[in-house]
Structure formats: structure tokens, C-alpha cells
C-alpha positions as CSV (number, residue, x, y, z in Angstrom):
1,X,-29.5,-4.4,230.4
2,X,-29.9,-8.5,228.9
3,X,-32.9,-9.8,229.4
4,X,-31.3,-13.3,228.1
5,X,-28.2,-15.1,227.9
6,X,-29.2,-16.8,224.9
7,X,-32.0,-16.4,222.7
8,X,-33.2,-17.5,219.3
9,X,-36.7,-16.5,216.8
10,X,-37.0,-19.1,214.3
11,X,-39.5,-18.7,211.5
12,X,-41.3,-21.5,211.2
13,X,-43.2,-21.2,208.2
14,X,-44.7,-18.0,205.8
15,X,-48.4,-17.9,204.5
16,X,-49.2,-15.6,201.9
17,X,-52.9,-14.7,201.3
18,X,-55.1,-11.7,199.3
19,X,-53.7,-8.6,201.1
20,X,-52.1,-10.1,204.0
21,X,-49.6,-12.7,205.5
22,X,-48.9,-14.8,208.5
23,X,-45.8,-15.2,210.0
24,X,-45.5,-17.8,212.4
25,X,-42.5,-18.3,214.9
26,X,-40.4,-20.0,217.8
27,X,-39.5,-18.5,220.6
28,X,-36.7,-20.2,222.7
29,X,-34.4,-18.5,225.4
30,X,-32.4,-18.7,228.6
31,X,-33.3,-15.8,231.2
32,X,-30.6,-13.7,232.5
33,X,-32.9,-11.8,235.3
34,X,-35.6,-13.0,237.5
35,X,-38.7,-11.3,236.4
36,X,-41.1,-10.3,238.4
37,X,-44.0,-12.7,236.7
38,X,-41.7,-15.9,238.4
39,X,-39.7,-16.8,235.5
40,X,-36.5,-17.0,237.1
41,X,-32.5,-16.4,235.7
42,X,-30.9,-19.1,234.1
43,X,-34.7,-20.6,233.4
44,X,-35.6,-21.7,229.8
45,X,-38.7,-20.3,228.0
46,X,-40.4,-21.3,224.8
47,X,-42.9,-19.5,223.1
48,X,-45.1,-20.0,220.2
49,X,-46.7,-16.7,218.7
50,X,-47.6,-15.4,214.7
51,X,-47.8,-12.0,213.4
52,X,-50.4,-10.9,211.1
53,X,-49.6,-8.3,208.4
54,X,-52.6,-6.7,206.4
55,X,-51.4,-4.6,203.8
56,X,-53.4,-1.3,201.7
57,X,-51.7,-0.1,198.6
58,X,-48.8,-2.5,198.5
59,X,-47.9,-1.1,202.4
60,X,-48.4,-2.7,205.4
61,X,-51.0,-1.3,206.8
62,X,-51.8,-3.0,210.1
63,X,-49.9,-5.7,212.3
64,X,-51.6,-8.5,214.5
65,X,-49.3,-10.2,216.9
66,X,-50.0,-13.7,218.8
67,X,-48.5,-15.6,221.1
């Protein structure tokens, strides 16, 4: 099943730091359902969110999501 007609994750910028980096993104889509929280189909939705990414050994070793 879609979710969304149209949808689109844009990173908006990268920040690298001592053993992890932050990713933060945009969030933009049309839905193509009504969901049971009220958003309804055909309705627009932004989000804003970032993701976290710790890393041990050169791996990633844990992930942190926001939004």
C-alpha cells in the first residue's frame, strides 16, 4: 500500500563531529490515505527531524532519530 502520492527527504545540511554526526532533514509529502491520527488523503505534511549517528571503531554504533 502508498502511504503518499508524493513525497520528498531533503538533506538539509551534514555536521561532522569527534565520533559522531548529525544529519538534519525535510520532510514534505502529500497523503494518499486518511490516517487514523486526522491527517487526512490528499493533505500536505511537513516535517523537520535529524538523526544522530555515534560511531565505535569506525562503525556506526548507535542511531538517534528526531523529529
Amino acid at each position: 500500500m502508498d502511504y503518499f502520492s508524493e513525497r520528498k527527504q531533503t538533506v538539509e545540511f551534514i555536521t561532522h563531529r569527534e565520533g559522531e554526526s548529525e544529519v538534519r532533514i525535510s520532510y514534505w509529502a502529500i497523503a494518499a490515505v486518511d490516517f487514523p491520527n486526522g491527517i487526512n488523503k490528499g493533505q500536505e505534511i511537513e516535517l523537520k527531524g535529524k538523526s544522530i549517528f555515534k560511531f565505535t571503531d569506525s562503525k556506526i554504533s548507535e542511531i538517534e532519530d528526531f523529529s
